[in-house]
Structure formats: C-alpha cells, structure tokens
C-alpha positions as CSV (number, residue, x, y, z in Angstrom):
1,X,8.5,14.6,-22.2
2,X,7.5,15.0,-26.1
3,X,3.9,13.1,-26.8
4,X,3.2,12.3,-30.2
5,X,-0.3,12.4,-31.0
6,X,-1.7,9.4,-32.9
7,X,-4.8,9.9,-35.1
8,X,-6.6,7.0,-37.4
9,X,-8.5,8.0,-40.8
10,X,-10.9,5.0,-41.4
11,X,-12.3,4.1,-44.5
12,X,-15.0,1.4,-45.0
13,X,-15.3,-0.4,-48.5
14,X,-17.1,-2.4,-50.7
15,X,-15.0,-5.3,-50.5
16,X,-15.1,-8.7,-48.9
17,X,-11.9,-9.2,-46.1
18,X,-12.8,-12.9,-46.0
19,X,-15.6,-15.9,-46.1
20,X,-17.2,-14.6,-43.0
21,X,-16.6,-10.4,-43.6
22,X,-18.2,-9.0,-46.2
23,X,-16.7,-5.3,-45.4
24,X,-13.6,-3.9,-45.1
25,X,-12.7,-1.3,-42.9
26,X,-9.0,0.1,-43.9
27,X,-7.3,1.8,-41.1
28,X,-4.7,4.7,-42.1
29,X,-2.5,5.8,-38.5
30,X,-0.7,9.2,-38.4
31,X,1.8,10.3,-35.6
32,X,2.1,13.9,-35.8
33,X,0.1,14.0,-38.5
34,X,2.7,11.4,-40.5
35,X,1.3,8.7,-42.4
36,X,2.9,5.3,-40.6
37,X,0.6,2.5,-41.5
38,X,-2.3,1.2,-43.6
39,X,-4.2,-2.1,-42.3
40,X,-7.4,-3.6,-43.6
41,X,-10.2,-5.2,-41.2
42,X,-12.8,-7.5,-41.6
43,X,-15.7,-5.6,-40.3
44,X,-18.5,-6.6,-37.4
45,X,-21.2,-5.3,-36.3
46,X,-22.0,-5.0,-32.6
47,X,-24.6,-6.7,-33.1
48,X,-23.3,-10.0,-34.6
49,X,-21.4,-9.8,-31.4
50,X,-24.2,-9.2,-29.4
51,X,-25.9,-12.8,-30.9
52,X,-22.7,-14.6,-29.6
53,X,-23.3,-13.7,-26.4
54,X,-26.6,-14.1,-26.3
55,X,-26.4,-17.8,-27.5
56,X,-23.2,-18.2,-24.7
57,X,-20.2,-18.7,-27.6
58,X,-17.1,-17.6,-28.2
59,X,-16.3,-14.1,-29.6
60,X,-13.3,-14.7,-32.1
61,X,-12.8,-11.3,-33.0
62,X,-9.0,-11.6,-34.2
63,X,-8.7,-9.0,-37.1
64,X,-11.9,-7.5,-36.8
65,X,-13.0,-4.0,-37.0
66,X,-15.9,-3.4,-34.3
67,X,-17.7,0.2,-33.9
68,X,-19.7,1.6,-30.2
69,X,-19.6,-2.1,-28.4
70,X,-21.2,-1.9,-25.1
71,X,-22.0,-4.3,-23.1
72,X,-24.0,-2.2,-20.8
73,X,-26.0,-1.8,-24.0
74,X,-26.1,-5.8,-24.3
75,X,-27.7,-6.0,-20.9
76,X,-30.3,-3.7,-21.5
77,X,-31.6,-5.4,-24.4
78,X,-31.9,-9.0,-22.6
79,X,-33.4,-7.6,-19.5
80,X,-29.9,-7.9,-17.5
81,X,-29.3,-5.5,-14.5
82,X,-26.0,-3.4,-15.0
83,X,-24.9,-4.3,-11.7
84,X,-24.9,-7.8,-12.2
85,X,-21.8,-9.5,-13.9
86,X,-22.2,-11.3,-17.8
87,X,-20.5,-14.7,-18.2
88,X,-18.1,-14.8,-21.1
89,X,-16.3,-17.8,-21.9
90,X,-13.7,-16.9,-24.4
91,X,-13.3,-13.6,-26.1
92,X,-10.3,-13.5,-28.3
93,X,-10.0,-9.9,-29.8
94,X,-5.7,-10.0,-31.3
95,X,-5.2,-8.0,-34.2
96,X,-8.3,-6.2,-33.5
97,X,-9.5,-2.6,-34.1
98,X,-12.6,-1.0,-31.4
99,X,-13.8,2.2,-32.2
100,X,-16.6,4.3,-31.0
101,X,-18.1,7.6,-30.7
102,X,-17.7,7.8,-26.6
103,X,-17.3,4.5,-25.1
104,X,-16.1,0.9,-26.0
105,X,-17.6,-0.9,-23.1
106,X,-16.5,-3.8,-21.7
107,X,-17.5,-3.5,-17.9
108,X,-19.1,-6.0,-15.5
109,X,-17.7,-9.4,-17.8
110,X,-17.0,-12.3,-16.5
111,X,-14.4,-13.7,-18.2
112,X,-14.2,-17.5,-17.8
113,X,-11.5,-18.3,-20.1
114,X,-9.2,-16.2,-22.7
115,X,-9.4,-12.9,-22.6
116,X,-7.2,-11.4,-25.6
117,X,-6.5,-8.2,-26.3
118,X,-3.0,-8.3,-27.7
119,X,-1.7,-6.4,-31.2
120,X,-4.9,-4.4,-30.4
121,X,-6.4,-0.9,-31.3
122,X,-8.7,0.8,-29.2
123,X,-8.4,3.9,-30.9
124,X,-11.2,6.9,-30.0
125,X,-13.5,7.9,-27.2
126,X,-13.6,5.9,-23.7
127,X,-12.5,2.3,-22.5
128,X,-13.7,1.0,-19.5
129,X,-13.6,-2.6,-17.8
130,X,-15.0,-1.1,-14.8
131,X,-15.7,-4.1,-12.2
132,X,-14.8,-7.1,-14.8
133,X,-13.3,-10.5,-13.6
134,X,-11.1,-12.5,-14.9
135,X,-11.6,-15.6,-13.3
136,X,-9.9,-18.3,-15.5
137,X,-6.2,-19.1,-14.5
138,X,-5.3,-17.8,-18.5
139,X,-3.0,-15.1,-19.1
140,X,-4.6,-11.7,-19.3
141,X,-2.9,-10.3,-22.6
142,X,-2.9,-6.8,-23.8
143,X,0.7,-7.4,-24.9
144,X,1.6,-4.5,-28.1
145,X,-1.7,-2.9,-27.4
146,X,-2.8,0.7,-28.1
147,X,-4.9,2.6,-26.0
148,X,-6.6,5.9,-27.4
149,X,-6.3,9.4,-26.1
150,X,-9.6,8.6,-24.1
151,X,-9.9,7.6,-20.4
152,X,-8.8,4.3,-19.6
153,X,-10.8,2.8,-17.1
154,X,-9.6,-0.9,-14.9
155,X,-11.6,0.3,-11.7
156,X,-12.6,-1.9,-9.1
157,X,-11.0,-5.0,-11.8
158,X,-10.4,-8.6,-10.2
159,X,-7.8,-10.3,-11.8
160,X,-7.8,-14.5,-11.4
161,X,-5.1,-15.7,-8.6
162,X,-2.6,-17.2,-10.8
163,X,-2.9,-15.7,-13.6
164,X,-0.4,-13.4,-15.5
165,X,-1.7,-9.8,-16.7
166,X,0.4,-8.7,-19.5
167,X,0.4,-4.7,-20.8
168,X,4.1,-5.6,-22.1
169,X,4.9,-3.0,-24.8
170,X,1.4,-1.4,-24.9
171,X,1.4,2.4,-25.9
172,X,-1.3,4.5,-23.6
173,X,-2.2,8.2,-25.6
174,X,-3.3,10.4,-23.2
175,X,-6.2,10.9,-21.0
176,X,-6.1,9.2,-17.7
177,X,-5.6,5.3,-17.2
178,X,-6.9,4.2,-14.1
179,X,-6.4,0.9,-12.0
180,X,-7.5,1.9,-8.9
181,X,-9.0,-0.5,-6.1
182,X,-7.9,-3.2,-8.8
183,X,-7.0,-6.9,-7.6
184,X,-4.2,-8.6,-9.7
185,X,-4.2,-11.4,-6.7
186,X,-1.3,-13.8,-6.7
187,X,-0.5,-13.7,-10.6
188,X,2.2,-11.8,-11.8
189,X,1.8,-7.9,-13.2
190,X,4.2,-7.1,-16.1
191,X,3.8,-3.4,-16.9
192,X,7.2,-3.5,-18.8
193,X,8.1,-1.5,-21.9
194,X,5.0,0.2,-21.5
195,X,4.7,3.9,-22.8
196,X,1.9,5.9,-20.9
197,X,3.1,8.7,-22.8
198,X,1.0,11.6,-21.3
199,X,-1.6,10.0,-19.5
200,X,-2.3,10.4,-15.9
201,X,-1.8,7.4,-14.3
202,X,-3.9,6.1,-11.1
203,X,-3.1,2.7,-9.3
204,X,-3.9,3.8,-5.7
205,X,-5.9,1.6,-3.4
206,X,-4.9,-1.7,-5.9
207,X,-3.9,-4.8,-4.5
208,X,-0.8,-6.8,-5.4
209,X,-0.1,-10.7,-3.6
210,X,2.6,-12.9,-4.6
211,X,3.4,-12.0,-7.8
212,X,5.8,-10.1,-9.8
213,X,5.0,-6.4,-10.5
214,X,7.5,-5.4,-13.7
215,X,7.5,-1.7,-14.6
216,X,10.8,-1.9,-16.3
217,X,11.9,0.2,-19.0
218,X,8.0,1.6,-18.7
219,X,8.1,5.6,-19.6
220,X,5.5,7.8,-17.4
221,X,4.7,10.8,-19.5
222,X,4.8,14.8,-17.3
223,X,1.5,13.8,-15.4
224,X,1.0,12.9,-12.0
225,X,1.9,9.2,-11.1
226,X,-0.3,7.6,-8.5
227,X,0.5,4.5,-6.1
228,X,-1.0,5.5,-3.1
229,X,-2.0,3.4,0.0
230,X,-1.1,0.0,-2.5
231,X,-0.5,-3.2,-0.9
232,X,2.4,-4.2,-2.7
233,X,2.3,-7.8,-1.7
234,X,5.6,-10.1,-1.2
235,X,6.0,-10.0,-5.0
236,X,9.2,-8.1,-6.7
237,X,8.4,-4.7,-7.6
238,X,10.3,-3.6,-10.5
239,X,10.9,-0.1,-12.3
240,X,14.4,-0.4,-13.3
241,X,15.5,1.6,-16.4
242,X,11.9,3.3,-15.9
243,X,11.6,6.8,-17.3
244,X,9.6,9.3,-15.3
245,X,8.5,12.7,-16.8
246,X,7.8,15.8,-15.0
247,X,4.8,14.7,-13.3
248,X,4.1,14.2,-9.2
249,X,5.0,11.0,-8.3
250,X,3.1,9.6,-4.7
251,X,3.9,6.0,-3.3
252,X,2.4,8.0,0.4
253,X,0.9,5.1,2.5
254,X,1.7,2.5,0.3
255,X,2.5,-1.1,2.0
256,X,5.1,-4.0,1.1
257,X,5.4,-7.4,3.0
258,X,9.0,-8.8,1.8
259,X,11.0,-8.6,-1.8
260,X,12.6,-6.2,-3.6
261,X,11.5,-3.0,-4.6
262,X,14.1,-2.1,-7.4
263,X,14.6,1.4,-9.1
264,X,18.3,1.1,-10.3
265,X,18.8,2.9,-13.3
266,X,15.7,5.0,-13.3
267,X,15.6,8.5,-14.6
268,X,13.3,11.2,-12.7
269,X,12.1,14.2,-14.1
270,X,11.7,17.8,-12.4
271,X,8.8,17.2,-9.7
272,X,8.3,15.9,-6.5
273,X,8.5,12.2,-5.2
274,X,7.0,11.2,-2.6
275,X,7.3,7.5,-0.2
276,X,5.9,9.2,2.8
277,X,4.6,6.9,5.6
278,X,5.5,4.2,3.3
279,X,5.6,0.7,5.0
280,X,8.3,-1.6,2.8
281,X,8.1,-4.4,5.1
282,X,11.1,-6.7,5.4
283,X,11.5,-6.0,1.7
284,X,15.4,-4.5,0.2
285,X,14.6,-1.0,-1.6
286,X,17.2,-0.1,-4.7
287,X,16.8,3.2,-5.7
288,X,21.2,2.6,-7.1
289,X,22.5,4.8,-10.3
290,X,19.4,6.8,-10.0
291,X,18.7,10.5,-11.8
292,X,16.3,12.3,-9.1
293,X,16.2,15.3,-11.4
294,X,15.5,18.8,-9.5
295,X,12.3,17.9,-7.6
296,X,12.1,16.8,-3.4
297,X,12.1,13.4,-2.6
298,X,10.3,12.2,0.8
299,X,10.5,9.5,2.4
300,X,9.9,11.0,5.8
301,X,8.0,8.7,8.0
302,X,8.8,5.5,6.0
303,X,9.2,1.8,7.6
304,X,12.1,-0.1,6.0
305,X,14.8,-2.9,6.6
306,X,17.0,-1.4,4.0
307,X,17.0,1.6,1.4
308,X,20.3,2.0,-0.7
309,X,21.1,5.2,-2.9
310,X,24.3,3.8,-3.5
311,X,26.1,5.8,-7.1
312,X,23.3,8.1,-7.5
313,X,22.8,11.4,-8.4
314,X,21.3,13.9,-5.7
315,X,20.2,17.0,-6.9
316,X,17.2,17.4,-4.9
317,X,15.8,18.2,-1.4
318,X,16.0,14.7,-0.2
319,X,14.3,13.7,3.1
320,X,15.5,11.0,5.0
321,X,13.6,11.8,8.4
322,X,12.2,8.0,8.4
323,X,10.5,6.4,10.8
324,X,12.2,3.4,11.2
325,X,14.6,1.8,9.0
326,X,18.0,-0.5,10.0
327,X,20.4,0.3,7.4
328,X,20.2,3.5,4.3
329,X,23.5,3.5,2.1
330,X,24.5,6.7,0.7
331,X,28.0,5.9,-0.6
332,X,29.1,6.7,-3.8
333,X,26.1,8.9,-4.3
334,X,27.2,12.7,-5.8
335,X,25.1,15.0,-3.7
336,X,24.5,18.6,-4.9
337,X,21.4,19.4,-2.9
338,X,20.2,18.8,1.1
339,X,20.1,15.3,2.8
340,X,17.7,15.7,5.7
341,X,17.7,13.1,8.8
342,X,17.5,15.6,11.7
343,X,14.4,14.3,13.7
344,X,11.8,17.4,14.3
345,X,8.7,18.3,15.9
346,X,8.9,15.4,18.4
347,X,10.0,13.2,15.2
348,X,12.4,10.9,16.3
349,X,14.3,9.3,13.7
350,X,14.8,5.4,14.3
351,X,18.2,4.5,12.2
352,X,20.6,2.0,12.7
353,X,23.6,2.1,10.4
354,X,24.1,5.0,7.8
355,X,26.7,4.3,4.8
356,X,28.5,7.6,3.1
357,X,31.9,6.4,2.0
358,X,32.8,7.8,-1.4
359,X,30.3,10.1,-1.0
360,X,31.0,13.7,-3.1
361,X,29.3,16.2,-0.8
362,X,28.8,19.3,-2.9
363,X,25.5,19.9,-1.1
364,X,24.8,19.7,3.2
365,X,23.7,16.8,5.1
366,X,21.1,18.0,7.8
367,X,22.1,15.9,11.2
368,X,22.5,15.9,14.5
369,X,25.4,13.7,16.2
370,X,24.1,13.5,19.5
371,X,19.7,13.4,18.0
372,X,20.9,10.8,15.2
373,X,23.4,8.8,17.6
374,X,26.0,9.3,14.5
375,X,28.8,7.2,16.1
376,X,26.7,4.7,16.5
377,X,25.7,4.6,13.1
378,X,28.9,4.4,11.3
379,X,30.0,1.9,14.0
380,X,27.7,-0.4,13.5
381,X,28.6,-1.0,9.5
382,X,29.2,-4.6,9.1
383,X,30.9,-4.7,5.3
384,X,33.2,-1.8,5.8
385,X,37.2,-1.4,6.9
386,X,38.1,1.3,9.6
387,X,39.8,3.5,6.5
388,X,36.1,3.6,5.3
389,X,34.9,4.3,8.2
390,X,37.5,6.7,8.9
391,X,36.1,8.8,5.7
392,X,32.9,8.6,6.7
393,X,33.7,10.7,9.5
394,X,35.9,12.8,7.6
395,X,33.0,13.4,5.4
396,X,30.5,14.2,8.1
397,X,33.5,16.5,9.7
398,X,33.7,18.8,6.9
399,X,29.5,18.9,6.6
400,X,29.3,20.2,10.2
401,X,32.4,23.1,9.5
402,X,30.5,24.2,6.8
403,X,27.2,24.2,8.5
404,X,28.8,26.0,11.5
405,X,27.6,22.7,13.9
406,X,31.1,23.3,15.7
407,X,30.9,21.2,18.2
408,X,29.2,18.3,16.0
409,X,32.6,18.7,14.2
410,X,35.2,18.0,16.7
411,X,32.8,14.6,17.9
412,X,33.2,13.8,13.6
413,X,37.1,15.0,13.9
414,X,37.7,12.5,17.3
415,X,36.5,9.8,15.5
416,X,37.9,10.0,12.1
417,X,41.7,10.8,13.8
418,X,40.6,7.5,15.9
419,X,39.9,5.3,13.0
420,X,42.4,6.5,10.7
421,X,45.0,5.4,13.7
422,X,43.2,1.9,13.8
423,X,43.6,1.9,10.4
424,X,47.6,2.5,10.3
425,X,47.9,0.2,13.3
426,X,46.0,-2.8,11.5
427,X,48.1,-2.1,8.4
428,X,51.1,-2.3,10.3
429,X,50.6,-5.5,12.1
430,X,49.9,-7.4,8.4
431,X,53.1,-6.0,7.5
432,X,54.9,-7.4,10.1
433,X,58.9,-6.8,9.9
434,X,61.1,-3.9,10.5
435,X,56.9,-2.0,10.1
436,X,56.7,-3.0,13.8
437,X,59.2,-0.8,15.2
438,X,56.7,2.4,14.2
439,X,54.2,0.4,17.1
440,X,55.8,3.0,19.6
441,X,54.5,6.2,16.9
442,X,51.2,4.8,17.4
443,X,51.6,4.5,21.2
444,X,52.2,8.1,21.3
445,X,49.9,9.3,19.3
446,X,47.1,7.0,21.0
447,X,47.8,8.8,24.2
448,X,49.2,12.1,23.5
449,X,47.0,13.3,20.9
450,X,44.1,11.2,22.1
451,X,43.8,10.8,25.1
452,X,45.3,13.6,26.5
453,X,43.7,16.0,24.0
454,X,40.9,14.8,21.9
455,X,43.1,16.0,19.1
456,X,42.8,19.6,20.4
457,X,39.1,19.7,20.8
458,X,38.9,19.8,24.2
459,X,41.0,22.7,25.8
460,X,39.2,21.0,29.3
461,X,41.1,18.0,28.8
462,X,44.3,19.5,27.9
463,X,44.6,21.1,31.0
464,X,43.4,18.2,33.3
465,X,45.9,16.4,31.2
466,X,48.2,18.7,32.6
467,X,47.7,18.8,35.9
468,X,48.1,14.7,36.1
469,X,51.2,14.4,34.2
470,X,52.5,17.4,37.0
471,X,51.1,15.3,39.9
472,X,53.0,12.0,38.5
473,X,56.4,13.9,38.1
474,X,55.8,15.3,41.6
475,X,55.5,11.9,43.0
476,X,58.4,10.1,40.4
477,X,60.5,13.0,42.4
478,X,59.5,11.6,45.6
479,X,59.8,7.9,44.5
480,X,63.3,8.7,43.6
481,X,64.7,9.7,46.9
482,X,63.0,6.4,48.7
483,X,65.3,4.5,46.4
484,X,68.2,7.1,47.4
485,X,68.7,7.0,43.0
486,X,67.7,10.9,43.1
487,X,67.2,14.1,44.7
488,X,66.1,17.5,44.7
489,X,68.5,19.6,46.6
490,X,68.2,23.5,47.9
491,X,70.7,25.5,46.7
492,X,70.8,28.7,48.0
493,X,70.3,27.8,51.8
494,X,66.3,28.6,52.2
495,X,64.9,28.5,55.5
496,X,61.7,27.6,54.5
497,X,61.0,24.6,56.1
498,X,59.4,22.9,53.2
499,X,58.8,19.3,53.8
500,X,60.8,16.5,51.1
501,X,56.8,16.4,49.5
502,X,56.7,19.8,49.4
503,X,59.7,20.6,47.5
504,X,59.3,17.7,45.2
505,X,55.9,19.3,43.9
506,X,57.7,22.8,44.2
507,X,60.3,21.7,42.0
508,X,57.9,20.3,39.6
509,X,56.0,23.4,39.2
510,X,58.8,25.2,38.3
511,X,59.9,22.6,36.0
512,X,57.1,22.4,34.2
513,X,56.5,25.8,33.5
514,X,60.3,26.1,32.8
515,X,60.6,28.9,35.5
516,X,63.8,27.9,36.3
517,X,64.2,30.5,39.6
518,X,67.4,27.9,40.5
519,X,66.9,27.6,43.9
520,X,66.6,23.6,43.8
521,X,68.1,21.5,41.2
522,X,67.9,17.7,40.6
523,X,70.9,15.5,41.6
524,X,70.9,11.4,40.1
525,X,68.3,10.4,37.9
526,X,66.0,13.5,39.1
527,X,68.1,15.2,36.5
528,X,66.9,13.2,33.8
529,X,63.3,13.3,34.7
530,X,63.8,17.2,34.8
531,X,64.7,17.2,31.5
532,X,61.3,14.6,30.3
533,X,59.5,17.1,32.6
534,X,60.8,20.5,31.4
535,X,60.0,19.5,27.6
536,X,56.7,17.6,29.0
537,X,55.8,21.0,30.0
538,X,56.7,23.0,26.7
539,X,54.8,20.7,24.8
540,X,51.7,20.8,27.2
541,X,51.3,24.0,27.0
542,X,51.5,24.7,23.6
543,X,49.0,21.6,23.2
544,X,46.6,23.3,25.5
545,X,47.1,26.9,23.9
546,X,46.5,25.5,20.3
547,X,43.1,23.6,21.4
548,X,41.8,26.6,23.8
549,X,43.1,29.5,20.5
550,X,41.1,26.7,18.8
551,X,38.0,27.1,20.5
552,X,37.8,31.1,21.0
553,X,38.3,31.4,17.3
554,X,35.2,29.6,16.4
C-alpha cells in the first residue's frame, strides 16, 4: 500500500493574526514533496497556555499555532507529581496546529468537559495521552485530524461512559498508534474513514461496552494490525469496505458478548489473519464479498453462533478447525485454496450445520464425513430445498474423488442420489396431473438403486440383495402350488427325491442365474414369475458386478 509522506515548512512572521495574536505562524504542507496548502496561525506560547491552567480556565486554542506543549512540564513547574492526574475543564484545540521537537504532551488530563481536537495538526515528533480521562459525557472529537509520522500514544486512556470518541476521517503518518489497555466504556467508537496509512496499529488489551465500534471504509497501511485479547463488548463492530494492507492482522483471544461483527466488502492484503481462540459470543460474524488476498486465515479454536463467508473470494489457506460454532455458510464463496475443518491432535471440531451450495471448488476442502458428522451437517440446514442440499453433497462428492477419501465419496454420492430423488419426487407431487404416473419411476429407483445397492457403492449389499430377492422367488414358487395357480414340474423323470421345497429353491437357482439345464420348468403363473425372476437375475448380477468392478478399481 503506497504512503505518501507529508512534510510542513513553517514560517513565523512579523504580523499580527488577530487582537489576541501578535505572531503569525504560516504553515506550508507538502505530500511527496508537492506543495498542497498554505494556512496562517495565530501563534501561542506554551507558556500562555500554561497560565490558563494554572488559574483553572479554559484553553481556546481554535486556530492557534502551539510549539513543545507538555504537560508533564506543567506539573513540574507547580510542584505536581507526574503520576497524579491535572483537572481540565474545557480545552478546545479545532483548527489547531501542535508542533514540537520530540513530544506534544498531553498525558495524565482530566478532561472535565470538551475536549477538541477536530480539523487538527499535530504534525512532528511524539503524541501521547498516555493515562488521560475523559470524564465529561461530551463527544471526544478528533474528527479530520492529522497525526504526524511520530508515535501515537492512547495507552492506558479512559474514555467517559456515554460519550462518543470520534477519529472520523483523521489521517495517521506513520510510526505506531497505540490504544492499548484503553477504555472507550459504553460510548460509541467511530474509527470510520480513517487512513492509518503506514502506521503500526495496537488496540490489544482495550475495552469496548455497549457502544458502536465503526472501522468502515478505514484503510490499515502494510503493518501489523493488532486486536488481541479485546473485549469487544455487545456493541456492533464494524469494518465494512475496510481496506487492509499487507500487514499481520491478530483478533487471537479476543472476546464479543452479542451483535454483529461485520466485514462485508473488505479487501485483505497478502499476510496472515488470524481469529484464533476467538470468543464471538452470541454475536452474527459477516465476513460476505470478502477479498482474503494470498495470506492464511485462522480461526481455529474460535467460539461462535454464526460465521458466514457467503460470495467471497478464497484464495488462502483457510482454517476452519473451530471450537465451537452452530452454523458457518460457505455458499457462493469461489474457493481456490484449502478449507480446513478436519479435527486434529485430539481437536474435536464442534459444528452444527455447514452451508456450501453454489460453492465453485477450484481448491480442496479438508474433512472427514464420519470425524465432522457431514450428514448431519447439511441435514440440519433450516433455509435450504433438498436440490440445494442435493449439490452440497455433490459438491463434497467430487472434493473427496479428488482427494482420494474414497470411501468418504460414496457416503457424499448416497446422499446426493437420495436428495436429488426427494427432490424429483417433491416436484412431482406440486405438479400433480398426468406427472403422477412417473410415482412408479421413483418407486423403483427408491428401492432398486437404493436400497438394494447404495447406488453401486456397496458390492456387500448387492449381493445380500441378491440372495433375498432369490429366497422370495423360492417361496412365491412354493406359495403358488398351495393355491394349485402354479407349479414347477420335473421333466426328465429324476429320481432324486427332492422334496416340493427343495425343487422350488432348485428351480430358482437355476433361474436366477439363467442356467437353464431344463430339467424343471414352470407350469401356470410359475411361468410368469420365471420370467420376472430370470431378468431379476440378469439385472442383479450385472448390478453387483458394476458396484464390486467399482470398488477393485479404486
């Protein structure tokens, strides 16, 4: 991600800004080292500042130029511990310019009332509100303010329980910017717009309640990105339309009670991401139309109600072996990379429903039907038809072929055949009409194909499927001739002695096999189940050669 850096040229003259400035600072800006803008301040000294506190006023610093402000500095010179926290009513600093050699120092305030910062320049060397409060119930505002190429330091910060802090639209050059073990409380956060350019950002340890936390449209520059081990509140979380650079991005550790956690429409860049041992509560995580770029993305270990991917673009090592979570949606997501939920190392993976209709597959899902309990977690979609469901399987089919998980395969085959029949059947019955006379189609396919066969993935079942349909003709023989509508009769005179049972399952076997040695034929309606029987047989066999070829080929 390009940075652009900013340099100021300043200039102090002779001339009189107003009735209370009798200096004029004039600020030139560059960008890459471009003239953009010239701006005059009224200049004051830290000192004059320094009286105002001293005598408990206001600071109206709107369009002032201030040089090396410290407050540290202030305490020293009336005797005041650095540890111990200055009162300040108002301070009102909008259209302002700080600069200073190292450090503009504004840590261990207590701000009482406003606290102003917006349209602002803090332009070289350090910033720090290290431990400051902000106890009033007035907006914080730093809205449109620029932060130097310094480091930016919001440590240990307390903001007031209702108020709202507001970086909207401020610009951070460089450096690191560091929020870490802050308090924002119950007020809302609003982050949006903002452009940390290159900085490093830090907000791990901070502490969010029931307020809003608005990172959209914010761009994070190629540094690393740190949210680890926040408590994230019940507030919304925000980052849609957020731009990431190439930087490490960490959320490890971090806690949510309840709300949304929304990334739809963000845009990674080419470094890893990271949610691992995440808690999100009973809160609804949107990561929907989302870039990834190349990196991995964890979010192994993870506690969530529900995480949806749903039209996003995979192209990286994503890791899915959560923790516990009732409901991930996949579908519509392109995925060119590895999907991992196969539990490992004694991991067991806690997932209830798994969504992956009009997925594009171009990559590998890593998953075990039997670990991941994979029937269950299609079946248990609430929102989808059986055709969805039916390609779900289908889809999770042709992963396990490719894969070589064989056996995996034919369980993903059994049910996609199964709910693709449900499917036809459903349709059928809302047609209604001359569409009911296919019912018997179904019928046979139900309990040829199915049940008899497991779609020729079982040659096991083939053949017991065999040996029960000979057993029933055997008997049907048998039936026949106690209703005297049938018979099996010896044609060549054999003196064999075999009992009426006997022949009937003799005469069966032979059937069924299509020996055909002609020693006993059918007489009645044994003639016509001969027939069913013979191509029963035929079709049998060749059911239970495809499915056992099948299986030796593999």
């Amino acid at each position: 991600m390009e940075t652009n850096i900013v340099t100021y040229n300043i200039e102090v003259i002779k001339e009189s800004f107003d009735a209370n400035h009798k200096k004029t600072a004039v600020v030139q800006t560059f960008i890459a080292n471009k003239l953009v803008s010239e701006k005059k301040y009224g200049i004051v000294t830290k000192e004059e500042i320094y009286i105002h506190l001293k005598n408990n006023e206001d600071v109206n610093l709107n369009g002032c130029y201030v040089k090396d402000f410290s407050i540290s500095e202030f305490k020293k010179g009336i005797n005041l511990p650095a540890s111990q926290l200055f009162d300040i009513n108002n301070f009102e600093a909008e259209n302002a310019f700080f600069d200073c050699s190292f450090l503009t120092d504004f840590s261990g305030i207590n701000f009482k009332g406003k606290a102003k910062f917006s349209n602002t320049i803090f332009s070289h060397g350090n910033l720090s509100f290290f431990q400051s409060r902000f106890t009033s119930n007035e907006d914080v505002e730093f809205i449109d303010t620029i932060f130097g190429n310094g480091e930016i330091n919001f440590q240990y910060v307390e903001f007031g329980k209702l108020n709202r802090v507001l970086f909207t639209s401020s610009n951070f050059h460089g450096g690191v910017v560091s929020f870490v073990n802050a308090n924002f409380n119950d007020g809302d956060a609003l982050f949006n717009s903002v452009n940390f350019n290159n900085c490093k950002v830090k907000f791990n340890y901070s502490k969010f309640g029931k307020g809003g936390i608005n990172f959209q449209k914010t761009k994070f520059g190629d540094r690393s990105l740190d949210f680890r081990k926040v408590e994230f509140g019940t507030g919304r979380v925000d980052f849609r339309r957020a731009v990431f650079g190439n930087g490490y991005i960490t959320f490890d550790e971090a806690e949510m009670v309840s709300g949304k956690f929304n990334f739809r429409l963000t845009r990674f860049g080419n470094n890893d991401i990271s949610f691992h041992s995440m808690n999100f509560g009973d809160a609804e995580v949107l990561f929907e139309n989302v870039n990834f770029g190349t990196g991995q993305v964890s979010f192994s270990e993870c506690i969530a109600k529900s995480i949806s991917f749903k039209g996003s673009r995979l192209d990286v090592f994503l890791d899915l072996t959560v923790k516990q979570v009732k409901e991930i949606d996949l579908s519509d997501t392109v995925l060119r990379d590895i999907i991992d939920l196969k539990p490992a190392n004694n991991h067991h993976v806690h997932l209830n429903t798994l969504y992956l209709y009009g997925m594009r597959n171009l990559g590998r899902i890593i998953i075990d039907w039997r670990e991941n309990n994979i029937k269950n977690l299609i079946k248990n979609q609430q929102n989808t038809t059986l055709r969805q469901k039916a390609e779900q399987f289908n889809i999770l089919k042709e992963n396990f072929h490719l894969g070589g998980q064989y056996e995996d395969e034919d369980m993903a085959y059994i049910q996609f055949k199964r709910f693709e029949l449900r499917a036809d059947y459903e349709k059928t019955l809302k047609g209604g009409g001359l569409k009911l006379l296919k019912m018997p189609n179904y019928l046979f396919r139900w309990l040829i194909f199915d049940k008899m066969g497991l779609y020729a993935t079982s040659p096991m079942r083939v053949l017991l499927s065999v040996l029960v349909v000979y057993v029933l003709y055997s008997w049907l023989y048998l039936l026949l001739h106690f209703f005297n509508i049938g018979d099996v009769v010896n044609a060549v005179g054999a003196t064999d002695q075999l009992t009426y049972l006997q022949t009937c399952f003799y005469h069966s076997a032979i059937t069924f096999l299509t020996v055909g040695y002609g020693d006993y034929y059918p007489m009645g309606y044994s003639r016509g189940i001969s027939i069913m029987e013979g191509w029963s047989g035929v079709f049998l066999m060749s059911y239970f050669t495809v499915a056992f070829v099948r299986k030796i080929l593999r």
